[in-house]
C-alpha positions as CSV (number, residue, x, y, z in Angstrom):
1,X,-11.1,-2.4,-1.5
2,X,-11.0,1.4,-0.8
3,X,-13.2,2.5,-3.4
4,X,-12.8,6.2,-4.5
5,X,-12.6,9.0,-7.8
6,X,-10.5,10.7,-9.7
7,X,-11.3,14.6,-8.4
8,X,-11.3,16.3,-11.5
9,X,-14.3,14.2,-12.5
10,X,-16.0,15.2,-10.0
11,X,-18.6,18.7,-9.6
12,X,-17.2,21.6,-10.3
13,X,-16.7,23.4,-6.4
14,X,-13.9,25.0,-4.2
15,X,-11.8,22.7,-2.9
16,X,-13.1,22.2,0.5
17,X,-16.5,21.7,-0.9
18,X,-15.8,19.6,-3.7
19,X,-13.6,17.0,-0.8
20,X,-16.4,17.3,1.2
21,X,-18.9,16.2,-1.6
22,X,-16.8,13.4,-2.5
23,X,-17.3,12.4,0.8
24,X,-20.7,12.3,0.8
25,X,-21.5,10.6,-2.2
26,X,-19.3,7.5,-0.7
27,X,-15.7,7.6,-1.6
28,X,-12.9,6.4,0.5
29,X,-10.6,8.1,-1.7
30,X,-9.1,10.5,-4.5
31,X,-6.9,10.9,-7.4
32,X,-5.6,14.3,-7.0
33,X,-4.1,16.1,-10.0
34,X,-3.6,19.7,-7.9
35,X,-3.5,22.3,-10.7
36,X,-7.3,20.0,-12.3
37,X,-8.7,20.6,-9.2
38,X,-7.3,23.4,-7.2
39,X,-8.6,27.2,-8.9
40,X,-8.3,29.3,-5.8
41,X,-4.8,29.3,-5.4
42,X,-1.3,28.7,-7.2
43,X,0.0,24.9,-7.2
44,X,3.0,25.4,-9.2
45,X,6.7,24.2,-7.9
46,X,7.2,27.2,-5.7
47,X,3.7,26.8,-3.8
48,X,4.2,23.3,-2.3
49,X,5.0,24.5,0.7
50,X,5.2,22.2,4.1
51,X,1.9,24.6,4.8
52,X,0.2,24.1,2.0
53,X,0.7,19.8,2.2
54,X,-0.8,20.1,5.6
55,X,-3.7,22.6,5.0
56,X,-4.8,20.0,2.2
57,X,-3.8,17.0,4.7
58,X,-6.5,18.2,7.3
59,X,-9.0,18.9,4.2
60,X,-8.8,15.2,3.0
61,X,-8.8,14.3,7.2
62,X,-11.8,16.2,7.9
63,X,-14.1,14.4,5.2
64,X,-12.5,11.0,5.6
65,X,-11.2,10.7,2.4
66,X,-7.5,9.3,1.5
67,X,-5.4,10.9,-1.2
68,X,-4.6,7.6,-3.1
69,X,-2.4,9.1,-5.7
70,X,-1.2,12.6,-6.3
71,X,-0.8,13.0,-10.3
72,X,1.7,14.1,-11.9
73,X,1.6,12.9,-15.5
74,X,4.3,14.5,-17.6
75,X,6.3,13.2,-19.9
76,X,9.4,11.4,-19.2
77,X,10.8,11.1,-22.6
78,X,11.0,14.6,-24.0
79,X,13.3,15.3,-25.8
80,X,13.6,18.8,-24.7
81,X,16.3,19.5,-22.4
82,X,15.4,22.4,-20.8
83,X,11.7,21.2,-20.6
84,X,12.9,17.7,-19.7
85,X,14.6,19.7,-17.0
86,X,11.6,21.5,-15.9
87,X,9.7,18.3,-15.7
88,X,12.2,16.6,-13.7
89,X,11.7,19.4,-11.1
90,X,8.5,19.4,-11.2
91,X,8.5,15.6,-10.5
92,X,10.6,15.9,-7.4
93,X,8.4,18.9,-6.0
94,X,5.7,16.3,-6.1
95,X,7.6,13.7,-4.6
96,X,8.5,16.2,-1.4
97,X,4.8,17.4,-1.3
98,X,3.6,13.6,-1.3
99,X,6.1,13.1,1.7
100,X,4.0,15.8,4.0
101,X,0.7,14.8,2.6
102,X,1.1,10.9,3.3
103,X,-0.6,9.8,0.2
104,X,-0.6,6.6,-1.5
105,X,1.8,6.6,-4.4
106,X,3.3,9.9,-7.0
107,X,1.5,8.9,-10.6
108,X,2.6,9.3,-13.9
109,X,2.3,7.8,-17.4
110,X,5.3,6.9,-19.4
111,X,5.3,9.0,-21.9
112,X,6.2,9.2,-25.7
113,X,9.6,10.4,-27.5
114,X,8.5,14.1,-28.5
115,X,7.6,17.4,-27.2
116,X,4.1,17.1,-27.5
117,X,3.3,13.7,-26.0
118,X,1.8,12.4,-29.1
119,X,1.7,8.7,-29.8
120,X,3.7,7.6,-32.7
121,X,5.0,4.2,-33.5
122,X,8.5,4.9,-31.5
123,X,6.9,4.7,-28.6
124,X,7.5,0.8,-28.1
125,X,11.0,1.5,-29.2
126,X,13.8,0.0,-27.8
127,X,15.5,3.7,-27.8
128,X,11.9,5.4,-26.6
129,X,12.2,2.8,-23.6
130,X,16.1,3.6,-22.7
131,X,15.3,7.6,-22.6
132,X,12.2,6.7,-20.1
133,X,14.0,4.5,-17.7
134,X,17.1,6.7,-18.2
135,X,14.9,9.9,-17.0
136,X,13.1,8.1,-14.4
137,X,15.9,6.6,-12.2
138,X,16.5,9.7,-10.7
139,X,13.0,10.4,-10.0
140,X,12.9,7.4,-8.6
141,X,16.7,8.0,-6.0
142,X,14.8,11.4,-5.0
143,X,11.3,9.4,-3.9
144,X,13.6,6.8,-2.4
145,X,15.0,10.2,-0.3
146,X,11.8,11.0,0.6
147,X,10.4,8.1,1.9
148,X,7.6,8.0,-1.1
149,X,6.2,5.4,-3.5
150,X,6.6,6.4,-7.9
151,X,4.1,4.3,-9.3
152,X,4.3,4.0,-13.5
153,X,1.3,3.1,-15.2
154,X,1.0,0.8,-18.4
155,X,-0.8,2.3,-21.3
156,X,-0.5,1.0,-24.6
157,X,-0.3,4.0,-26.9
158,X,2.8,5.0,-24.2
159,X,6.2,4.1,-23.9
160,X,5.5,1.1,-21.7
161,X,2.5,-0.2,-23.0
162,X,2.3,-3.8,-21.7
163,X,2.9,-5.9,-18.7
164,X,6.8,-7.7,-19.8
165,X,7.9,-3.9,-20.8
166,X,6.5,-2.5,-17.0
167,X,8.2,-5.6,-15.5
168,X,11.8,-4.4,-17.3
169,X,11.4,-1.5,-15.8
170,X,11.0,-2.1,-12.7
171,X,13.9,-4.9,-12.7
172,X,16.0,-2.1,-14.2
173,X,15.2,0.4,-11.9
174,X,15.9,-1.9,-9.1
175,X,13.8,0.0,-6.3
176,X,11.2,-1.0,-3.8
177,X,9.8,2.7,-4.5
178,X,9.0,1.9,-7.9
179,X,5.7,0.2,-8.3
180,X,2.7,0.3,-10.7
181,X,-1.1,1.6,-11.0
182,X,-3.2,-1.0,-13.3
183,X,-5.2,0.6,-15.3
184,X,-6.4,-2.7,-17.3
185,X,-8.3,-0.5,-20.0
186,X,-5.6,1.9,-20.9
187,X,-3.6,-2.0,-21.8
188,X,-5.9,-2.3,-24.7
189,X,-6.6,-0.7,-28.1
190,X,-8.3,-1.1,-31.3
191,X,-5.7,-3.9,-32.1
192,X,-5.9,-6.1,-28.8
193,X,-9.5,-5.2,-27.2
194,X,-11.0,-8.3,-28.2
195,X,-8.2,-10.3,-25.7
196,X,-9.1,-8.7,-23.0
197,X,-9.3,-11.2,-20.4
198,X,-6.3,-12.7,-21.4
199,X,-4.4,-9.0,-21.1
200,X,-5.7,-8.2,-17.8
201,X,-4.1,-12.2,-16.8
202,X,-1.1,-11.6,-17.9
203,X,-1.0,-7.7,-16.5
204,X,-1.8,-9.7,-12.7
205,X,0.4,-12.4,-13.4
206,X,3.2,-10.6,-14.5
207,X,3.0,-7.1,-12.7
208,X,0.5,-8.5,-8.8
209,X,3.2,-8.0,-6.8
210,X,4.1,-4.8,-7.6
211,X,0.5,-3.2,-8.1
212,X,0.1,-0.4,-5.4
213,X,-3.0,0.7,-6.4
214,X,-5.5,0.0,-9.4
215,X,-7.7,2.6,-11.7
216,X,-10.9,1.6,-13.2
217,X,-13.2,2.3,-16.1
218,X,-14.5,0.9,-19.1
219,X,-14.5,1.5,-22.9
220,X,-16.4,1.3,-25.8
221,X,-15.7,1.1,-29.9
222,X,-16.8,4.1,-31.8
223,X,-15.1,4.7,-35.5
224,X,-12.5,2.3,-35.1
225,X,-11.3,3.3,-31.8
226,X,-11.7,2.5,-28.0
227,X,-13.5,5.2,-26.2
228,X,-13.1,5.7,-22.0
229,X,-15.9,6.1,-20.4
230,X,-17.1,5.3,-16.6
231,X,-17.2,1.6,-14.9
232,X,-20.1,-0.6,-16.4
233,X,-21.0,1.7,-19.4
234,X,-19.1,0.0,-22.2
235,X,-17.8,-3.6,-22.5
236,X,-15.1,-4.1,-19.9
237,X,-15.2,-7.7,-18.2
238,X,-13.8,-6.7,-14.5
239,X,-13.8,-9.8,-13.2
240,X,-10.5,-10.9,-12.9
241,X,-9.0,-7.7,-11.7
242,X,-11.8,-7.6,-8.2
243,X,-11.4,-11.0,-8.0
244,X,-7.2,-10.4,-7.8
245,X,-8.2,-7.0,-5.4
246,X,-10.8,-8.9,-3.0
247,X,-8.3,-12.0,-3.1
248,X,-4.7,-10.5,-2.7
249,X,-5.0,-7.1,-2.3
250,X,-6.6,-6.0,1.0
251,X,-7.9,-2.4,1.5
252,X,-6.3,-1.3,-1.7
253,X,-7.1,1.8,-2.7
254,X,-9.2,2.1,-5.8
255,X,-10.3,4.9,-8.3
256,X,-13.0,5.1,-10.4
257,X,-12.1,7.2,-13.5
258,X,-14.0,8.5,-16.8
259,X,-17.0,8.9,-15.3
260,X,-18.9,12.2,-14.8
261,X,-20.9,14.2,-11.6
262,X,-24.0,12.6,-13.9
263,X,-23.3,8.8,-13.5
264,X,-20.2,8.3,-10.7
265,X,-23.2,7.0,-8.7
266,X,-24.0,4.6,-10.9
267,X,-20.5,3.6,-11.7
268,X,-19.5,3.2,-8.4
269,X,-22.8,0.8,-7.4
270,X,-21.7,-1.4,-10.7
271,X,-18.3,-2.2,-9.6
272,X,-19.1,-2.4,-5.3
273,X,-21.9,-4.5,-6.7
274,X,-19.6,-6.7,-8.9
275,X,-17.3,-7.0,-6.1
276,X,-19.5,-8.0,-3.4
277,X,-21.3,-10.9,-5.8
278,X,-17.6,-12.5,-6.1
């Protein structure tokens, strides 16, 4: 695997520096939310320019370091039309960006019926779910367009929140640029944490195919609720999802998330150490 880190959880620099540090702490690759990591100049709609994707292009190029996913994690399902509007743009600008910078796959979560992208029981709706893929499929024709990958990603307080409800969407949709980021923690909660291993199965078994790229870090139970925190501080059992990356997924690109500029050392030597002992 191509073992990397989400970039706003990196340290705090300029953009070339921060790329550059990644790169020298190890990292094959980032997740790259642009306005989380980017302060010295504008990354709204109107600033992803062809210039702009190739200026960061030769960034990433100079420190060896792929862009596995470029983020854009709005929500879907709002309700909103002139937001939903604004959201659907701002989708496609991502999607044309991602064409000049040759990165991995477009990102996004799925989302919640409301405006502020709370979760609320509707969420695993029936109605929640036809407003999501509704909203998407035209994200999806413009990636298709552009020659780019949309990969959804699972989370159980969203809209899709488990691996049968991922898999209907991607049947739905109908489109070999539709695929998925596993994420197995964000598939568990408070109510389903204690069947893990049988979650993260099912997620590999249902969904393998059609995993493009896979996000890891780990949890813990404080007050009732599951906690994110970075790979191998909590009580995540990874080793079905390296085994299914070392086995059938070569080179796949891999992200570490949660962690912090205090411990991504330590998180990363867990999981290449877990990896390497399988």
């Amino acid at each position: 695997m191509q073992l990397g880190i989400r970039l706003h959880d990196t340290k705090k620099l300029p953009f070339e520096e921060r790329i550059a540090d990644v790169h020298q702490l190890g990292f094959a690759c980032g997740h790259l939310a642009l306005s989380k990591v980017i302060e010295e100049f504008p990354t709204d709609d109107a600033a992803l320019t062809p210039g702009l994707a190739m200026y960061i292009k030769k960034v990433f190029a100079k420190n060896d370091v792929d862009i596995a996913v470029l983020g854009c994690y709005l929500n879907l399902a709002n309700p909103n039309p002139e937001k939903l509007a604004a959201i659907k743009k701002r989708y496609m600008a991502h999607i044309r960006f991602a064409s000049l910078l040759g990165c991995g796959v477009v990102g996004t979560e799925t989302g919640a019926p409301n405006e502020t992208y709370t979760a609320v029981p509707e969420c695993h709706g029936e109605e929640a779910l036809r407003t999501f893929i509704t909203n998407l499929r035209p994200v999806v024709d413009y990636a298709e367009k552009m020659g780019v990958i949309v990969a959804i990603e699972p989370v159980f307080k969203h809209i899709v929140y488990n691996p049968a409800r991922a898999k209907r969407v991607l049947k739905e949709i109908a489109s070999p640029n539709l695929q998925v980021i596993l994420d197995p923690v964000n598939l568990l909660d408070i109510s389903n944490y204690k069947q893990q291993v049988e979650i993260v199965k099912e997620a590999i078994e249902v969904l393998g195919e059609h995993i493009a790229m896979v996000h890891i870090k780990d949890f813990r139970v404080e007050d009732e609720k599951l906690i994110s925190v970075g790979a191998g501080l909590g009580e995540m059992d990874y080793t079905a999802v390296l085994r299914f990356i070392k086995e059938r997924k070569p080179y796949i690109h891999v992200t570490l998330e949660n962690t912090t500029p205090a411990d991504s050392i330590q998180c990363k030597e867990h999981i290449l150490g877990l990896y390497e002992s399988l």
